[in-house]
C-alpha positions as CSV (number, residue, x, y, z in Angstrom):
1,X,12.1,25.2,11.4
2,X,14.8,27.4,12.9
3,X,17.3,28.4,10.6
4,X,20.3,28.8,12.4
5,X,21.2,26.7,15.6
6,X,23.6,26.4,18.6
7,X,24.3,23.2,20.1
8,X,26.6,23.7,23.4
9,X,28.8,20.7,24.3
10,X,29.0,19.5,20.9
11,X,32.2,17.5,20.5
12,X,31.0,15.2,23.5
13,X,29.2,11.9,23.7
14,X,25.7,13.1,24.0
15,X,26.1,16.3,21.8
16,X,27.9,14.7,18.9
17,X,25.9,12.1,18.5
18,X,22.9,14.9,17.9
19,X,25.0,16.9,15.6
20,X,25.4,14.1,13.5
21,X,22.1,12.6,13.6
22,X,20.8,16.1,12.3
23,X,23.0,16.4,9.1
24,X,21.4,12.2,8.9
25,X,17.9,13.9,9.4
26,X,19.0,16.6,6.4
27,X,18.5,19.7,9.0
28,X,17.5,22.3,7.2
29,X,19.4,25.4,9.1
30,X,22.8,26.7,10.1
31,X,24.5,24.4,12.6
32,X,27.5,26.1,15.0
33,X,28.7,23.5,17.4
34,X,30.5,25.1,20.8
35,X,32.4,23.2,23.1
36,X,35.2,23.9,25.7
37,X,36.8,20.6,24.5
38,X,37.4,19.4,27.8
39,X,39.0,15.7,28.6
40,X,35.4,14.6,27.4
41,X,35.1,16.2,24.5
42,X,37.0,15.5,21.5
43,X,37.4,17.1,17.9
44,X,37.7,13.4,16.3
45,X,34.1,12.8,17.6
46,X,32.8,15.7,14.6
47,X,35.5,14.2,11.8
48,X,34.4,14.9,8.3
49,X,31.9,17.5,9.5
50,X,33.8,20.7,9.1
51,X,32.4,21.7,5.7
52,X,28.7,21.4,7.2
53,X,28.8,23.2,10.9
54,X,30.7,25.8,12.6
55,X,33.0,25.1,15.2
56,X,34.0,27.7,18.2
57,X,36.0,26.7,20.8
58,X,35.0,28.4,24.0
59,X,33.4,28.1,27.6
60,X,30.0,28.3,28.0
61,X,30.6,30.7,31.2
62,X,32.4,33.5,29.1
63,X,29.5,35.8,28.6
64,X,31.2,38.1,26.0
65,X,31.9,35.1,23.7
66,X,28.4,33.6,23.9
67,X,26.9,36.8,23.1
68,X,29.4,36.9,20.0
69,X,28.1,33.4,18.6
70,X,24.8,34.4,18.9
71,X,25.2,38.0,17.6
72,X,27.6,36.6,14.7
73,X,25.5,33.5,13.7
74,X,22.0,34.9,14.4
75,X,21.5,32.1,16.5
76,X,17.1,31.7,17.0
77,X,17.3,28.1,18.6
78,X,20.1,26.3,21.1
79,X,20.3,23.2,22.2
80,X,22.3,23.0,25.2
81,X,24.3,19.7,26.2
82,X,27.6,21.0,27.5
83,X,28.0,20.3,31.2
84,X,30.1,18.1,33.6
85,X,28.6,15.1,33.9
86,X,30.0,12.2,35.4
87,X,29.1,11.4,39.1
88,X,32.5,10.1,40.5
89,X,34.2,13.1,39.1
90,X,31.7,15.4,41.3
91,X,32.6,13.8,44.2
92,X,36.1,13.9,43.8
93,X,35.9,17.7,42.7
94,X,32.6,19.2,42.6
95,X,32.8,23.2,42.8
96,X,33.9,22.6,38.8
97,X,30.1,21.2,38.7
98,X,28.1,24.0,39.7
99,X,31.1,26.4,37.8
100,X,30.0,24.7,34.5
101,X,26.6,23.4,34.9
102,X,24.9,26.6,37.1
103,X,26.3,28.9,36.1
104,X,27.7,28.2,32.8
105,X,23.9,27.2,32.2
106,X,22.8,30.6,33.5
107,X,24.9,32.7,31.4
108,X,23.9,30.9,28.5
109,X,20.1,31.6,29.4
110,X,20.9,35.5,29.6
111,X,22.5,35.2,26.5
112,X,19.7,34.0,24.8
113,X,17.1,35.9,26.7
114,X,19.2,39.6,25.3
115,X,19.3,37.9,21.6
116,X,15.8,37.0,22.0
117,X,16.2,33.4,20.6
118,X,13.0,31.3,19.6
119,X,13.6,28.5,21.8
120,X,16.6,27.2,23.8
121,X,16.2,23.4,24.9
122,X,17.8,22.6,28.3
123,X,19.0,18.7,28.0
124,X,18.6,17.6,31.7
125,X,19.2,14.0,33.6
126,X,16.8,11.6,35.3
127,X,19.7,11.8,37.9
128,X,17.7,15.6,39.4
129,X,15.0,13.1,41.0
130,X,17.0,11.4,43.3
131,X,17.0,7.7,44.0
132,X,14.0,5.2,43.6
133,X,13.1,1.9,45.5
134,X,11.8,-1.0,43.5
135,X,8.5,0.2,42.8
136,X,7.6,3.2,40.7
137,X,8.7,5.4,38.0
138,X,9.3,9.3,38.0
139,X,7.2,11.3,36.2
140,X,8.1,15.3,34.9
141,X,5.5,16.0,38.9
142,X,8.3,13.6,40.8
143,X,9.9,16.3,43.5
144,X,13.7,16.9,42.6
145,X,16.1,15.3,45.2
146,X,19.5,14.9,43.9
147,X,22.2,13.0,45.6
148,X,25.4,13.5,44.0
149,X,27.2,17.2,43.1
150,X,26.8,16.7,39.6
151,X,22.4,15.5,40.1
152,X,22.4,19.0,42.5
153,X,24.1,21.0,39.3
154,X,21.9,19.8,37.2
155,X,18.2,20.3,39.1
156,X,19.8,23.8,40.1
157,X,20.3,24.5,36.4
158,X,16.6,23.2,35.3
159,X,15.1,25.6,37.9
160,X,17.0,29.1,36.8
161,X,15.8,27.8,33.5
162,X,12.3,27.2,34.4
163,X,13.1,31.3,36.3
164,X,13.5,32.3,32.7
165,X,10.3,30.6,31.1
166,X,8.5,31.8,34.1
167,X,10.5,35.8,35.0
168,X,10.9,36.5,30.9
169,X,8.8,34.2,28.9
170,X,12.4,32.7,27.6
171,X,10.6,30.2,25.5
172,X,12.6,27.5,27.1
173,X,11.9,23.6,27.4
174,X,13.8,21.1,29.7
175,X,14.2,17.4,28.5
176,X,15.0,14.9,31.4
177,X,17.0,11.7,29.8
178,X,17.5,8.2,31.3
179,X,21.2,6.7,31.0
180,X,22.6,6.8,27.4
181,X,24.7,4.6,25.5
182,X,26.4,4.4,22.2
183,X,29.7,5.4,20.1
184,X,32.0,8.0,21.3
185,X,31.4,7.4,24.9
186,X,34.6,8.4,27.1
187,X,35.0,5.2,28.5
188,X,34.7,6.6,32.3
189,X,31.4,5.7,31.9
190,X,30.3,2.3,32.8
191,X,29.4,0.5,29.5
192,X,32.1,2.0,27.5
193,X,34.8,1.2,30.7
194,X,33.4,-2.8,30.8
195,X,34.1,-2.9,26.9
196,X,37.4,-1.7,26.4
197,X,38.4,-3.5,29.6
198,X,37.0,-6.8,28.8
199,X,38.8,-6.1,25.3
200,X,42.3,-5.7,27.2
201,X,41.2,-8.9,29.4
202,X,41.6,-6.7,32.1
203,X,39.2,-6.5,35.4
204,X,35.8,-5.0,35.5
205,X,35.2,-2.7,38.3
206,X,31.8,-3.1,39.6
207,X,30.7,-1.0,42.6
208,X,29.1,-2.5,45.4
209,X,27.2,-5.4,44.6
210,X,25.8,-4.7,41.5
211,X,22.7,-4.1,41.7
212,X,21.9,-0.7,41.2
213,X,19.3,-0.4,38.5
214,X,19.2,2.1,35.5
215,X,17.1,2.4,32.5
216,X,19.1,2.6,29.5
217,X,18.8,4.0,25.9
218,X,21.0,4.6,22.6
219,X,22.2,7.4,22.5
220,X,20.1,8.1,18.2
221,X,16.6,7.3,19.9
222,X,17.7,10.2,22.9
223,X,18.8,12.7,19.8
224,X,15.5,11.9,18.3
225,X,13.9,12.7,21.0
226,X,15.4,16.1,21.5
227,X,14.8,16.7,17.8
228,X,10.9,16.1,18.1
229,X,11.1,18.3,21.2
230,X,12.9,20.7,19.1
231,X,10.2,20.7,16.5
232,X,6.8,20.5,18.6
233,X,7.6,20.9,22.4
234,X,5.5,23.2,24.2
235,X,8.0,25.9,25.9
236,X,7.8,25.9,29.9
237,X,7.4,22.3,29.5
238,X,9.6,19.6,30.9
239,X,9.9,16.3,29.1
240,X,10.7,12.9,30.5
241,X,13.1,10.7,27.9
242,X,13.7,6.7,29.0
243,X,13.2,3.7,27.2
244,X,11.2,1.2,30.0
245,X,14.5,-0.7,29.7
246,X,15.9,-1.4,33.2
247,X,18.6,-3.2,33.9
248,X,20.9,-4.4,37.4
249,X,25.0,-2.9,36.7
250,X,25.6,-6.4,37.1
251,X,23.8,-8.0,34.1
252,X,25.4,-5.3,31.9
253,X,28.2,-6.2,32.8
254,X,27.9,-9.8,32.1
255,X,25.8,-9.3,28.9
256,X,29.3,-7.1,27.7
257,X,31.2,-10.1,28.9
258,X,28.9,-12.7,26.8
259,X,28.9,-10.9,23.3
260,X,33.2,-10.6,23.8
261,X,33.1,-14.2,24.6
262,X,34.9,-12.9,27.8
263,X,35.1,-14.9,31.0
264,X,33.0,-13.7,34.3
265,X,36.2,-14.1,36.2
266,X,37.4,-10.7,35.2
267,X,34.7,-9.0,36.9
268,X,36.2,-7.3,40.2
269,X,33.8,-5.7,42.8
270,X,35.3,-2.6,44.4
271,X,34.1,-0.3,47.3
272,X,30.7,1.6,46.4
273,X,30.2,5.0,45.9
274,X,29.1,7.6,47.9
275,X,25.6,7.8,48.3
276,X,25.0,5.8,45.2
277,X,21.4,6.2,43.8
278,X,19.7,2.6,43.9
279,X,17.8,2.6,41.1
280,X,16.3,5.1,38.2
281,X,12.9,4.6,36.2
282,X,11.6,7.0,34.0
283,X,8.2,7.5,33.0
284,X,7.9,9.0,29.3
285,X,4.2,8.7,28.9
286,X,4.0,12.8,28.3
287,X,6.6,12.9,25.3
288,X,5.3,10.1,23.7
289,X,1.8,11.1,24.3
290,X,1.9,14.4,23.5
291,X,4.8,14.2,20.9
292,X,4.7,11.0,19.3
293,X,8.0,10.1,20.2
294,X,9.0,6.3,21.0
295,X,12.8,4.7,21.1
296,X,13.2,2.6,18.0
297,X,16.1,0.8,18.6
298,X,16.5,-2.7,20.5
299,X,18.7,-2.8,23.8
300,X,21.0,-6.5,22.3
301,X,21.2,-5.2,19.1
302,X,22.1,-1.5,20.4
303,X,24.6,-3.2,22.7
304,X,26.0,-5.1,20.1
305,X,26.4,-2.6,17.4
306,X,27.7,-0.4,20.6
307,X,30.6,-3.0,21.0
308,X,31.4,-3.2,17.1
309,X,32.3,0.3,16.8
310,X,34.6,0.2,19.8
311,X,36.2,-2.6,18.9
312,X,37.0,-0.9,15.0
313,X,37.6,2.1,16.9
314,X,40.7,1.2,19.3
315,X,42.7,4.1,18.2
316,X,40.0,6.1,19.3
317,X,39.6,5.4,22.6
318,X,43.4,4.6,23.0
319,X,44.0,8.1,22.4
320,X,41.9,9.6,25.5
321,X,43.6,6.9,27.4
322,X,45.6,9.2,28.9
323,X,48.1,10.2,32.1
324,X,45.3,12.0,33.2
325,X,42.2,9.3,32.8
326,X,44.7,6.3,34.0
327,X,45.1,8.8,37.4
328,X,41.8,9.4,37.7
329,X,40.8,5.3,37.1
330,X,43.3,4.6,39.8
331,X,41.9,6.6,42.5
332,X,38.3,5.3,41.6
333,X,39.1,1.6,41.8
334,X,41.6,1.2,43.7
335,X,39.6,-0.3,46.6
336,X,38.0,-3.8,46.6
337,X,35.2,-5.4,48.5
């Protein structure tokens, strides 16, 4: 097992949730935890931690610095997370997108290739292949066709990685993940926006008509995933991660509604986005095929303990309420249908 390792993005949803699930899994090595602490990420999301990882504030894009961490730590493995990543925020401001996510990623990458590290693990999005109709799943072979500026980041970032496997022999693996869910989601995102609104009794925005389709999974089955991938994944190698758990925006949004005892009448439909993907289905035969890898937990149950922690953690969320979010959730919305 690697001995010391670099997790980038680590004080956000996805990445904190790994951090934490690796002290759980008693991880053997050296964890250092960078993060840009952006509006998504958040110190309070690595509470109690501080005696068992290193923490370095910096951007991902600053070359001198990432050099530093991995020069300073002897870093041999990264798992790399950090990235903008929510779809309305690319449309609204993209060049931010492919600042952080191309070439943020890329610097990273030529970091690791000068340290020589032993693997560096690219976490991806099932977003890179583009929009499905109601047939069919995409496999690691499905051509990339993003949509959005954030989906374009991302499959730009998965090819200068596969460069470096390919150019350098940068023993590099890309992981492609379906929609995640769990605790210390900003609550921009969809599930974590219909619970703490349905919690204030206040409407439920719900693009279009509600029937876009995505396949969802907790958030401790995704960091298990990466961790086997960690462990056994075959560098050059790209690995699908979903949970054949599909579901219509609509009926999560009513299932949230049900276990808050909440009335339908607060959901609101609002204008669509642009060029808003249909539906997602991923096909994760390979990793647990090849791996052994399978999601463990249930979808109710997962929703329900999801709902349970943001309900006993109010101040939480309360606290990344802020000017800035409430600007950004009024220029979303603002439209109905």
């Amino acid at each position: 097992m690697f001995s010391s390792l670099l997790v980038t993005g680590g004080a956000g949803f996805i990445g904190s949730n790994f951090v934490h699930f690796l002290l759980e899994q008693g991880f053997p090595g050296a964890i250092t935890v960078l993060d840009k602490l952006t509006y998504a990420g958040n110190l309070e999301n690595l509470a109690g931690l501080s005696d068992q990882i290193t923490f370095v504030q910096t951007d991902i894009c600053d070359m001198k610095e990432v050099r530093k961490i991995l020069q300073d730590r002897n870093i041999d493995a990264i798992v790399h997370f950090a990235a903008e990543s929510h779809v309305d925020r690319s449309i609204l401001g993209p060049l931010v997108f492919t600042q952080t996510n191309v070439l943020g990623t890329h610097t990273l990458l030529e970091g690791a290739r000068m340290h020589g590290v032993s693997r560096f693990i690219h976490v991806s999005t099932d977003e890179v292949y583009g929009s499905l109709g109601s047939e069919g799943s995409f496999s690691e072979l499905s051509p990339l066709d993003p949509t959005s500026p954030y989906a374009a980041s991302k499959a730009a970032s998965d090819l200068i990685v596969q460069a470096y496997f390919k150019t350098y022999g940068l023993p590099a693996i890309i992981t492609r993940c379906s929609n995640n869910y769990g605790p210390y989601q900003f609550p921009e995102k969809l599930i974590p926006l219909m619970i703490t609104n349905a919690m204030r009794d206040i409407p439920l925005p719900v693009y279009g008509d509600g029937m876009n389709v995505r396949d969802w999974i907790h958030t401790q089955d995704h960091s298990r995933a990466i961790l086997r991938v960690l462990q056994k994944g075959i560098p050059g190698e790209v690995y699908n991660v979903g949970s054949n758990n599909e579901w219509k925006n609509i009926d999560i949004v009513r299932l949230v509604l049900t276990v808050l005892s909440k009335p339908e009448s607060l959901i609101q439909f609002v204008t669509d986005r642009r060029a808003h993907d249909r539906r997602y289905s991923i096909d994760s035969s390979k990793i647990r095929t090849e791996l052994g890898w399978t999601p463990s937990i249930n979808f109710l149950e997962g929703i329900r303990t999801t709902i349970e922690w943001y309900m006993e953690n109010q101040a939480w969320w309360t606290r990344v309420m802020n000017g800035e979010y409430v600007k950004f959730y009024t220029q979303q919305y603002s439209q109905r249908t």
